[in-house]
N, C-alpha and C positions, 0 to 999 in steps of 0.2 A: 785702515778700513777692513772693515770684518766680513768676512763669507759667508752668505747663506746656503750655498752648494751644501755644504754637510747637516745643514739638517733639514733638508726637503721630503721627509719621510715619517712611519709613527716608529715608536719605541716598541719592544718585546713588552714589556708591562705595559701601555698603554693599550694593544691588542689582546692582552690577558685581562686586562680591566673589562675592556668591551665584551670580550666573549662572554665572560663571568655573570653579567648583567643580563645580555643572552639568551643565555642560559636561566639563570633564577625564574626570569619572567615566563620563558614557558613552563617552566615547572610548576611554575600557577597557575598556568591558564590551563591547563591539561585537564585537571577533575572537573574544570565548567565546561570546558566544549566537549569531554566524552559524554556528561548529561546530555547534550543538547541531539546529539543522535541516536538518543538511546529507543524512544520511541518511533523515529524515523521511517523505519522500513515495514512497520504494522500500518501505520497511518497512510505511506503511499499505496499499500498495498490494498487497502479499504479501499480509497479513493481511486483505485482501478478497476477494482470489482462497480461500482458506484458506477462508473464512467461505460462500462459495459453493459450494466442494464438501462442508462440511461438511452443506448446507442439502441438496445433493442428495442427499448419502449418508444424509442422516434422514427423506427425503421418498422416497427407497427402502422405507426400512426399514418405515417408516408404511403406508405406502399399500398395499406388497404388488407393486410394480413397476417396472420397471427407468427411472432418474432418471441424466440426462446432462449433464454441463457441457461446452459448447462454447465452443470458441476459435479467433477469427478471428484470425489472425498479420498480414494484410496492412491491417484497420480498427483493430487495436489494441482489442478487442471480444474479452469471452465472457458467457455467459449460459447458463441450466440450462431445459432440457425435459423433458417429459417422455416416456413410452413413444410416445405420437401425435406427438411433433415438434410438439406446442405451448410456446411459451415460458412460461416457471413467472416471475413477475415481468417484470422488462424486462432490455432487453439491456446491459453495463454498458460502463463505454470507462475505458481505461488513461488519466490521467494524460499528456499531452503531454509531458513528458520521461521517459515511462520506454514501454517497448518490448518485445514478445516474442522476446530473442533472446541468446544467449550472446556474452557480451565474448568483444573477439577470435577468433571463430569465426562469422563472418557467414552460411557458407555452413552451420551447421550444423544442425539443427533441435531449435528449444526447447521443441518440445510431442512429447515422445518416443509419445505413444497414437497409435493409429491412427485416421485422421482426422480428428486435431488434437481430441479425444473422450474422457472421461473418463466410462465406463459403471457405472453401481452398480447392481448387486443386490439382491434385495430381502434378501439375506443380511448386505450391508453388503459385501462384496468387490466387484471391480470385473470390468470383463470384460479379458480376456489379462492379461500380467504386468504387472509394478511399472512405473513411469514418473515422471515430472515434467516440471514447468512451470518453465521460467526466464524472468525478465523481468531487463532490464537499464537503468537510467540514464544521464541524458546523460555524468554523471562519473564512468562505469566499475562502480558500485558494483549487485551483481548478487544475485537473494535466487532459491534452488529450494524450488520446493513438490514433495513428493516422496509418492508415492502407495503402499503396498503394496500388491501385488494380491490376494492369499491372505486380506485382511483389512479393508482398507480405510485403513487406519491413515494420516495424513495430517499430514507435520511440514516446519516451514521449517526448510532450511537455512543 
C-alpha cells in the first residue's frame, strides 16, 4: 500500500506556472483600467462644484435669502455664503491637478459671473444673466458647469 503523506502539497513548477498566469493577466488588464480613471477626478470634481451650487440654490429657496458660491481662481477654492458673507460649511480646494481655467485660453476667464460669484434668489434664479464655471486638468480634459439665469437650472457640460 502506497502513501499519500508525501505528496500532500504543490510542486516548485506548478507554483511558477500559476504565478506566470498571474502575472500575464494583469499585464493585460493594466492599459484598460489605467483608461478607466483617467478622466475620474475632472468629472468628480465637476460634480462637486454642481453639488455646491445646488446646496446654495436650495439654501436660497429654504431660508428666504440670497445664498452665494464663491470662487477663488488664484487658491483653487470656492465655497457658499450666505446674505452676511458668512461661510455655510467650509471652504472647499480643487483637487491639485485640475484648475479654474479654460484649455488653451490662459488669458480667458473661467468664472464668466461677476466677481468670480454665483448669486441665488430666493426664487431659485441667480443674480444677472446665465454664466459658467470651467475647470480644467493637467491632461487637457475640461468639464463647464453652466448656470441659467432666468431660472437657476444648473447642468455639466
Amino acid at each position: 500500500m502506497m502513501s499519500i503523506i508525501g505528496r500532500a502539497g504543490f510542486t516548485l513548477v506548478e507554483m511558477l506556472v500559476v504565478l506566470a498566469i498571474i502575472a500575464m493577466l494583469l499585464g493585460i488588464s493594466v492599459p484598460f483600467t489605467s483608461q478607466f480613471g483617467k478622466g475620474l477626478r475632472i468629472k468628480t470634481a465637476s460634480r462637486a462644484i454642481l453639488a455646491s451650487l445646488r446646496v446654495a440654490k436650495s439654501n436660497a429657496i429654504t431660508y428666504r435669502k440670497k445664498y452665494s458660491v464663491v470662487f477663488d481662481v488664484e487658491n483653487s477654492q470656492y465655497w457658499i455664503e450666505d446674505s452676511e458673507g458668512k461661510v455655510f460649511e467650509r471652504k472647499r480646494d480643487l483637487p491639485s491637478s485640475i484648475k479654474f481655467e479654460i484649455q488653451d485660453e490662459k488669458e480667458s476667464d473661467p468664472i464668466t459671473f461677476e466677481d468670480d460669484r454665483v448669486i441665488f434668489y430666493s426664487t431659485g434664479a441667480i443674480e444677472g444673466a446665465s454664466g459658467s464655471v470651467t475647470i480644467t486638468d493637467r491632461q487637457g480634459n475640461a468639464k463647464t458647469i453652466s448656470i441659467l439665469g432666468s431660472t437657476g437650472n444648473i447642468r455639466i457640460e
